[in-house]
N, C-alpha and C positions, 0 to 999 in steps of 0.2 A: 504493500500500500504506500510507506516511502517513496520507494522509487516511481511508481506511477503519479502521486504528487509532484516529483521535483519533474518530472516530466509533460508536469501540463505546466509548474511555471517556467520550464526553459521555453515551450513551447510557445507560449503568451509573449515573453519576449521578443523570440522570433519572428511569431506573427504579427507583433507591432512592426518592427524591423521592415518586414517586407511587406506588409498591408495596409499599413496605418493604423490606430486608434479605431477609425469606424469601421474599418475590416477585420477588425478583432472580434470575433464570434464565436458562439460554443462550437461552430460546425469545422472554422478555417481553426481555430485550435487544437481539439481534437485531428482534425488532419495532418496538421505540426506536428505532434509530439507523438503519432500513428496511434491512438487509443479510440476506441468508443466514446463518443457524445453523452451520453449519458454518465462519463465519467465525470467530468467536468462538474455538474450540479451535486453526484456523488458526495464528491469530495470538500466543494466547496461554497455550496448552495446557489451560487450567482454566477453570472462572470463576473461582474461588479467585484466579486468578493476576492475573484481570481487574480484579475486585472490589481486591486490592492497588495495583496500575498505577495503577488509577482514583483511590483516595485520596490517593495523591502527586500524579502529575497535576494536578489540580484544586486542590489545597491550593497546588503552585505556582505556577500560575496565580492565584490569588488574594493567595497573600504578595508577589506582584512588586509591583503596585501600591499596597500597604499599604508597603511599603518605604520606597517614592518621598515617601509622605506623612512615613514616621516620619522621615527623615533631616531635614523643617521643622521639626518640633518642637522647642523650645527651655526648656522648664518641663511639670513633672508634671502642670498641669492641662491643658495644650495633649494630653499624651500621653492621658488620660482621656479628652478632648473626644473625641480620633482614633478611642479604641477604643468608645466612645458609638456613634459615627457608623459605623463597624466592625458596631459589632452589628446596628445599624439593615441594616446592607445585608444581612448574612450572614440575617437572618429573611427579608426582602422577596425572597431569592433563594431563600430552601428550604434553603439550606446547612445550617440548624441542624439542622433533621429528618434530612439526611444525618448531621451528625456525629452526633448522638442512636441513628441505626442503628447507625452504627460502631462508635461506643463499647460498644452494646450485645451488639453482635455478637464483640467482641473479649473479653470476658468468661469466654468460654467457648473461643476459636481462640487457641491463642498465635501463629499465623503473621499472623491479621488484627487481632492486638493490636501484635506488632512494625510494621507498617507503619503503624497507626493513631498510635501514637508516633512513628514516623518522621515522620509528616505534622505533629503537632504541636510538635516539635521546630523545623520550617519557620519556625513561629508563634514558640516562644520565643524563637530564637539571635539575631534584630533586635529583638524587646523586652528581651532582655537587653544588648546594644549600646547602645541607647538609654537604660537605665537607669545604667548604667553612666558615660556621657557627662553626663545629668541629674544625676547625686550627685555628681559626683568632686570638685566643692568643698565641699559640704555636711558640715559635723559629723559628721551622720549615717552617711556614707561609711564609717566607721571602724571601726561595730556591725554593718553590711547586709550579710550573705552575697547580693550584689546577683543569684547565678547562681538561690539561691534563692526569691528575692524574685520573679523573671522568671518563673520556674513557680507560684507562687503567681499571682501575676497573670493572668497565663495560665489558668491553673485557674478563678478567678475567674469569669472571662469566659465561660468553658466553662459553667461554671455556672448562671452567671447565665442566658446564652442558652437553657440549657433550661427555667430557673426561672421564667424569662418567661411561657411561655405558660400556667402556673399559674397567677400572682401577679404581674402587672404593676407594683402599687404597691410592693409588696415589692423587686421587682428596683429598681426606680425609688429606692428609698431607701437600699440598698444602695449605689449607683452616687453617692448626695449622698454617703454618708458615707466613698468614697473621696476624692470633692473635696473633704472637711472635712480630710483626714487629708493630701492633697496640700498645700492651702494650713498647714493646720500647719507642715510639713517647712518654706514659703517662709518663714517668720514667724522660724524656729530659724535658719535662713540671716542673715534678719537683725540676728540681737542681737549688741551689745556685742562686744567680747572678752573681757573679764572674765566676763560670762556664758555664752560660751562657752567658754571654758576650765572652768568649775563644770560645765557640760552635759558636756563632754568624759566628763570624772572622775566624772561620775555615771554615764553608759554606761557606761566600761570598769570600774568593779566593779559594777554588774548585768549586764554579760556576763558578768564571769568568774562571780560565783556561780551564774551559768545553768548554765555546762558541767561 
């Protein structure tokens, strides 16, 4: 019964992949993953239900091993390299076209918007650990709502992977001028004390007069 489960949600996947969101059916699933139709409600009462399972699933399957990598990471440009190479896989696998249905699909479902955040959630709570880790001697530390910065990031990325297959050079120059903005941060790391202490004091009243 496992394995026929994991095989309707690889399927569901799949048939996002190569159907769409609205060609996602008990029928073109089932024929995905070679099982009887009547599996599908078996197991998981909906496709609704299925289509959920399936975006967690697979998003965890996919954060285990990004993990492994982000825990190397040691500096903001290593962490940019990670999610470079991140995006690289997530196109070369189809995953973007899934989350692009997702997304799109959740717009209009709040049940398949809550899991669609759930699954992205996956994605932030170890780039935010990781961010986290990467500042905490940094100046900067001090102005960074770093839980926000995570989902910014995160967004980014999101972003960008869709924005890709519009405008390659565009995403492509987006992604330099996070390494511009990375290696800034290492640069501020390095100055002085006296200049950091002036940096300090210049953050904390243009934050305050922010809020």
């Amino acid at each position: 019964m496992a394995d026929t489960r994991q095989r309707l949600i690889d399927g569901t996947i799949e048939t996002i992949r190569t159907h769409g969101l609205n060609g996602t059916t008990a029928r073109s699933i089932a024929a995905t993953a070679g099982v009887n139709q009547a599996l599908v409600f078996y197991h998981f009462g909906t496709v609704h239900d299925l289509l959920q399972a399936a975006c967690l699933a697979a998003t965890q399957a996919r954060v285990a091993p990004f993990v492994e990598r982000l825990d190397e990471v040691t500096d903001l440009r290593q962490l940019l390299a990670l999610g470079r190479s991140l995006q690289a896989d997530e196109r070369a696998q189809g995953n973007v076209t899934v989350l692009a249905q997702m997304l799109a699909g959740a717009q209009a479902d709040p049940k398949l918007a809550e899991a669609t955040a759930t699954a992205l959630q996956l994605w932030i709570a170890p780039i935010e650990s990781a961010l986290t880790r990467l500042l905490a001697d940094s100046p900067v530390a001090e102005v960074i709502d770093t839980p926000g910065l995570a989902r910014a990031v995160s967004a980014g990325f999101v972003g960008l992977e869709l924005y890709e297959g519009v405008d390659p050079e565009g995403t492509e120059a987006a992604l330099d001028a996070l390494d511009r903005l990375a290696v800034l941060i290492e640069v501020v790391d390095d100055l002085g004390p006296i200049a950091l202490r002036a940096l300090r004091g210049k953050l904390r009243r243009t934050t305050k007069k922010s809020r």
